[in-house]
TORLO-742681 format. One record per atom (N, C-alpha, C, O): atom name; x, y, z; residue number from 1; residue in three letters. Coordinates in steps of 0.05 Angstrom, whole numbers, plus 32768, in hexadecimal, padded with zeros to 4 digits. Example, Ala and Ser with C-alpha at 12.3 -4.5 7.8 and 13.67 -1.06 7.14 Angstrom:
BEGIN
+----+------+------+------+-----+-----+
! at !   c1 !   c2 !   c3 !   i !  aa !
+----+------+------+------+-----+-----+
!  N ! 8108 ! 7F8E ! 809C !   1 ! ala !
! CA ! 80F6 ! 7FA6 ! 809C !   1 ! ala !
!  C ! 8108 ! 7FBE ! 809C !   1 ! ala !
!  O ! 811D ! 7FBE ! 80A9 !   1 ! ala !
!  N ! 8101 ! 7FD3 ! 808E !   2 ! ser !
! CA ! 8111 ! 7FEB ! 808F !   2 ! ser !
!  C ! 8102 ! 8001 ! 809D !   2 ! ser !
!  O ! 810C ! 8017 ! 80A1 !   2 ! ser !
+----+------+------+------+-----+-----+
***
This chain:
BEGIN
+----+------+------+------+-----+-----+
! at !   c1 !   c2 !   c3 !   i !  aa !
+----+------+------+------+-----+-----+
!  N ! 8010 ! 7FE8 ! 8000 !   1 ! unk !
! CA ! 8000 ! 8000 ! 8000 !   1 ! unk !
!  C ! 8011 ! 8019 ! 8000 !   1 ! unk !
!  O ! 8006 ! 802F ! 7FFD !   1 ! unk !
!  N ! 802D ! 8017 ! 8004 !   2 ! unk !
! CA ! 803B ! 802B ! 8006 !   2 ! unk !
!  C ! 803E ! 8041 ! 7FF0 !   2 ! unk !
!  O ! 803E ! 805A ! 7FF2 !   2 ! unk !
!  N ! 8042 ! 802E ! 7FD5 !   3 ! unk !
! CA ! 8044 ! 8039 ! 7FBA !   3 ! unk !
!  C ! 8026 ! 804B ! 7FBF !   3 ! unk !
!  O ! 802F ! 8062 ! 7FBC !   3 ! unk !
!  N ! 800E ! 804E ! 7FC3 !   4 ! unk !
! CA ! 7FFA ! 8055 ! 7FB6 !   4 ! unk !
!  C ! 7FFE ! 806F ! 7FC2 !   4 ! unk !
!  O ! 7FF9 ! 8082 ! 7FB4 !   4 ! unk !
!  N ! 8006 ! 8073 ! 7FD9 !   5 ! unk !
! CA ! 8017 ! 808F ! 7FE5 !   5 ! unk !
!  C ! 8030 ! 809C ! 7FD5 !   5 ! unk !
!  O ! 8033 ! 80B3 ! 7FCE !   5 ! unk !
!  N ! 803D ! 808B ! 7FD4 !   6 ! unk !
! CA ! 8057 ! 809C ! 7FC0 !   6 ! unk !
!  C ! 804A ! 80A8 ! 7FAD !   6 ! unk !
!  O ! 8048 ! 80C0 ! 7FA9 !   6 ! unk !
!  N ! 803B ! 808D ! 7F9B !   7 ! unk !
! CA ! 802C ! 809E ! 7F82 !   7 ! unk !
!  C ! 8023 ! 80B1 ! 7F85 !   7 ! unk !
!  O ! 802B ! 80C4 ! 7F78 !   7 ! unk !
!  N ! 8015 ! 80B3 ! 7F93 !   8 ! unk !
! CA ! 8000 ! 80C5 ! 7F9D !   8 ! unk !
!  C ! 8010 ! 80EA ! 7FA6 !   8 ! unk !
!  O ! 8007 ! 8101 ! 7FA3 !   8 ! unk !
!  N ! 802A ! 80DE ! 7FB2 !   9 ! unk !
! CA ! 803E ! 80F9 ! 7FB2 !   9 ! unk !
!  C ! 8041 ! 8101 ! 7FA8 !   9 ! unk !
!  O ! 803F ! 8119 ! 7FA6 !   9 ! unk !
!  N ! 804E ! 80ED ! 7F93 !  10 ! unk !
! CA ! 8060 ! 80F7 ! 7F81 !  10 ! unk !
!  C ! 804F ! 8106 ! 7F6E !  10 ! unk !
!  O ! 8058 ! 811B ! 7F67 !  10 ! unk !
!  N ! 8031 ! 80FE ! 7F62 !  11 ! unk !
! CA ! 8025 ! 810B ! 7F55 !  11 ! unk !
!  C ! 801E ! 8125 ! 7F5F !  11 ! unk !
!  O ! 801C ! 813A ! 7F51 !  11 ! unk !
!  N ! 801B ! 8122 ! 7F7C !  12 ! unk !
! CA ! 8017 ! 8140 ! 7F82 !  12 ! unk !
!  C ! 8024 ! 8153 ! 7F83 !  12 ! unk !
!  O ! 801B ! 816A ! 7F80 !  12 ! unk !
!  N ! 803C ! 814C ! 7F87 !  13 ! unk !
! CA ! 8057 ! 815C ! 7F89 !  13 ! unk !
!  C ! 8057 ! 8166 ! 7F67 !  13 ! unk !
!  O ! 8057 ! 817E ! 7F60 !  13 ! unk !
!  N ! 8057 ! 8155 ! 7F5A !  14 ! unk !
! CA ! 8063 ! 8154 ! 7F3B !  14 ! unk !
!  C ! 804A ! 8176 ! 7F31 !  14 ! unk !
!  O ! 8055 ! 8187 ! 7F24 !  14 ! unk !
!  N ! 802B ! 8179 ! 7F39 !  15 ! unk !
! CA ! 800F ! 8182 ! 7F3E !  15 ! unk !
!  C ! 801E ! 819B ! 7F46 !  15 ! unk !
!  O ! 8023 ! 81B1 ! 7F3C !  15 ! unk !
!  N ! 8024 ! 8191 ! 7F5A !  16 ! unk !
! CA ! 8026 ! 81AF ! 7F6C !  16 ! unk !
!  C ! 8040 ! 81C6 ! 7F5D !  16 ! unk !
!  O ! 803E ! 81DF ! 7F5C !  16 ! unk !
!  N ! 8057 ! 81B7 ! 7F52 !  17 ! unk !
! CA ! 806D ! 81C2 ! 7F45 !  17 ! unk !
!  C ! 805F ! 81CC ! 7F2E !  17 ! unk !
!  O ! 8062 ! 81E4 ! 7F2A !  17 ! unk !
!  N ! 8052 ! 81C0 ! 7F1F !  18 ! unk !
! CA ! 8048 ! 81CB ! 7F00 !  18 ! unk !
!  C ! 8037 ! 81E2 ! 7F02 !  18 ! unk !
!  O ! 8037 ! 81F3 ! 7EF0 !  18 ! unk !
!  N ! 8027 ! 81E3 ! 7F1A !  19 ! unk !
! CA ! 8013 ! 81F6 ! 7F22 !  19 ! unk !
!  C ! 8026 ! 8210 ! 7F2B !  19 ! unk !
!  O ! 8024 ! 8226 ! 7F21 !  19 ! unk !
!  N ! 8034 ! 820B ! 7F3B !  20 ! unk !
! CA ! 8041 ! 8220 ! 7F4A !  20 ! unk !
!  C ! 8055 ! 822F ! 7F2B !  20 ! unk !
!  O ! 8054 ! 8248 ! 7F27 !  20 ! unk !
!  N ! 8063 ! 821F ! 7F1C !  21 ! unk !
! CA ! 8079 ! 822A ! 7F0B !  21 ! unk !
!  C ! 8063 ! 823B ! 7EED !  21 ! unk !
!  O ! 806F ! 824B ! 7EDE !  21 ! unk !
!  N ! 8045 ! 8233 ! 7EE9 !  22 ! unk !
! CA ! 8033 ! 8247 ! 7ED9 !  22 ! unk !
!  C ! 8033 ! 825A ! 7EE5 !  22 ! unk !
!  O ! 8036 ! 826E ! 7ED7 !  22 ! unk !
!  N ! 8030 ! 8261 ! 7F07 !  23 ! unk !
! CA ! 8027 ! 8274 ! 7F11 !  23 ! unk !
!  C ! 803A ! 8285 ! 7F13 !  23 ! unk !
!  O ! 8036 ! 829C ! 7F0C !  23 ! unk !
!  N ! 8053 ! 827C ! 7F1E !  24 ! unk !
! CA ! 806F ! 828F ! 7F1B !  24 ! unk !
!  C ! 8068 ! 8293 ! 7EFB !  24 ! unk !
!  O ! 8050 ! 8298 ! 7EFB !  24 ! unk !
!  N ! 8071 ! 8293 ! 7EE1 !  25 ! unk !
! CA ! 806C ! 828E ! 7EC4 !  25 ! unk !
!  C ! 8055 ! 82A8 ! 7EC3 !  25 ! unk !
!  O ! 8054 ! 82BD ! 7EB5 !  25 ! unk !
!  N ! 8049 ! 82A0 ! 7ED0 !  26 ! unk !
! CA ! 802F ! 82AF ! 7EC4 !  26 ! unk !
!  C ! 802F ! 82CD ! 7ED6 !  26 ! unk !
!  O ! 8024 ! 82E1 ! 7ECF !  26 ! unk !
!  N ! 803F ! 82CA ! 7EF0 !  27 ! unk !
! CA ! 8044 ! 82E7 ! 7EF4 !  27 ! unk !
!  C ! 8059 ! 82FF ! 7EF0 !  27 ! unk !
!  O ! 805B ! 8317 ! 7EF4 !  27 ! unk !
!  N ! 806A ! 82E4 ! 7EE3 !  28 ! unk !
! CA ! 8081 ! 82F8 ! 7EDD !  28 ! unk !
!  C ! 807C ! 82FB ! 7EB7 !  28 ! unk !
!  O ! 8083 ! 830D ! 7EA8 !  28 ! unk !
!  N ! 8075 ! 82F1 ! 7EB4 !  29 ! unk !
! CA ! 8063 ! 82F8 ! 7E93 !  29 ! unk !
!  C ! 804A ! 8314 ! 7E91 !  29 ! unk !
!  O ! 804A ! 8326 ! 7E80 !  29 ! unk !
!  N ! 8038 ! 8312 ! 7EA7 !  30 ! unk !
! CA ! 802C ! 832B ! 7EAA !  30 ! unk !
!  C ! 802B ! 833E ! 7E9F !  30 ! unk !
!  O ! 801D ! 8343 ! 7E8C !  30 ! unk !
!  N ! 8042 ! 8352 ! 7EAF !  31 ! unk !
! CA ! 804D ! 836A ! 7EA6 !  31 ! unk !
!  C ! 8052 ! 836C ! 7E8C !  31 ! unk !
!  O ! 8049 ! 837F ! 7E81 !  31 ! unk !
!  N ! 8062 ! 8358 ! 7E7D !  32 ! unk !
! CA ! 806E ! 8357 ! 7E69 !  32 ! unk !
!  C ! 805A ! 835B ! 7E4B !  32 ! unk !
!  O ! 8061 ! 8365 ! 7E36 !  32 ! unk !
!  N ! 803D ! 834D ! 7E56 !  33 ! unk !
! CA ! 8029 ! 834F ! 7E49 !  33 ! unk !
!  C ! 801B ! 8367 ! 7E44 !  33 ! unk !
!  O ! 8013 ! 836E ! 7E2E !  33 ! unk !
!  N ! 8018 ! 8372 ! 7E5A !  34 ! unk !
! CA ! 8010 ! 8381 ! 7E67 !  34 ! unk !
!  C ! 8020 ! 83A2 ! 7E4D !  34 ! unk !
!  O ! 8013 ! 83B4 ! 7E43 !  34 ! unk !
!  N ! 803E ! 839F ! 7E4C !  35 ! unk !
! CA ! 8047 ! 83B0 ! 7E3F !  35 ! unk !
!  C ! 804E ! 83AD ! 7E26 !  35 ! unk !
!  O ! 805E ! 83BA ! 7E18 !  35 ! unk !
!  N ! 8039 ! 8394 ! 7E1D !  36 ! unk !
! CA ! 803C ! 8393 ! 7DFE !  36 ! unk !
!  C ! 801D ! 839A ! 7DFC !  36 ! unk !
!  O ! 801F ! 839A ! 7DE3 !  36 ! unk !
!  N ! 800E ! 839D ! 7DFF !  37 ! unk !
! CA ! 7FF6 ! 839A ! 7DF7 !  37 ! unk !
!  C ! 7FFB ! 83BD ! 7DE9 !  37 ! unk !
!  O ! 7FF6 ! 83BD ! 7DD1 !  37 ! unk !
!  N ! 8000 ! 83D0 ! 7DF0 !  38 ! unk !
! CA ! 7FFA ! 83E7 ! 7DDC !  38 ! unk !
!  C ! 8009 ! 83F9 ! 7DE7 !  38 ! unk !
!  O ! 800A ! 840A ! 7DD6 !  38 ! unk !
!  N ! 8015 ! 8400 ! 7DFB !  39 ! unk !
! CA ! 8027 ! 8410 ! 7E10 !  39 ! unk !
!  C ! 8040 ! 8419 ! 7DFC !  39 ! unk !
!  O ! 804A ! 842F ! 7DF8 !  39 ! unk !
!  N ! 8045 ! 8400 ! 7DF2 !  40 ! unk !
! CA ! 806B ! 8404 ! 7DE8 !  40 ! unk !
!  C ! 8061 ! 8408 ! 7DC9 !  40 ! unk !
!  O ! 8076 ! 840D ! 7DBC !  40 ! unk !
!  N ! 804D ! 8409 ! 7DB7 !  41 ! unk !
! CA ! 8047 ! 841E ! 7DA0 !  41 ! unk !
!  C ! 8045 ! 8439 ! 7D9C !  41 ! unk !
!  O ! 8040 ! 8443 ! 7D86 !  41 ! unk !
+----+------+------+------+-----+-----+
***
């Protein structure tokens, strides 16, 4: 029964990293968006 825990970590861990590294991604992208949209024409 031990594995169905690891699995179970490791997927969440694996969940939690992919989630967390869009949200860094997606806030340091922001601004960037933010100053293309019509600002820098």
């Amino acid at each position: 029964m031990w594995y169905f825990a690891w699995i179970l970590g490791v997927t969440m861990a694996v969940l939690l990293a992919s989630i967390s590294a869009m949200m860094c991604d997606a806030r340091e992208c922001a601004p960037d968006a933010s100053r293309e949209d019509g600002t820098s024409r």
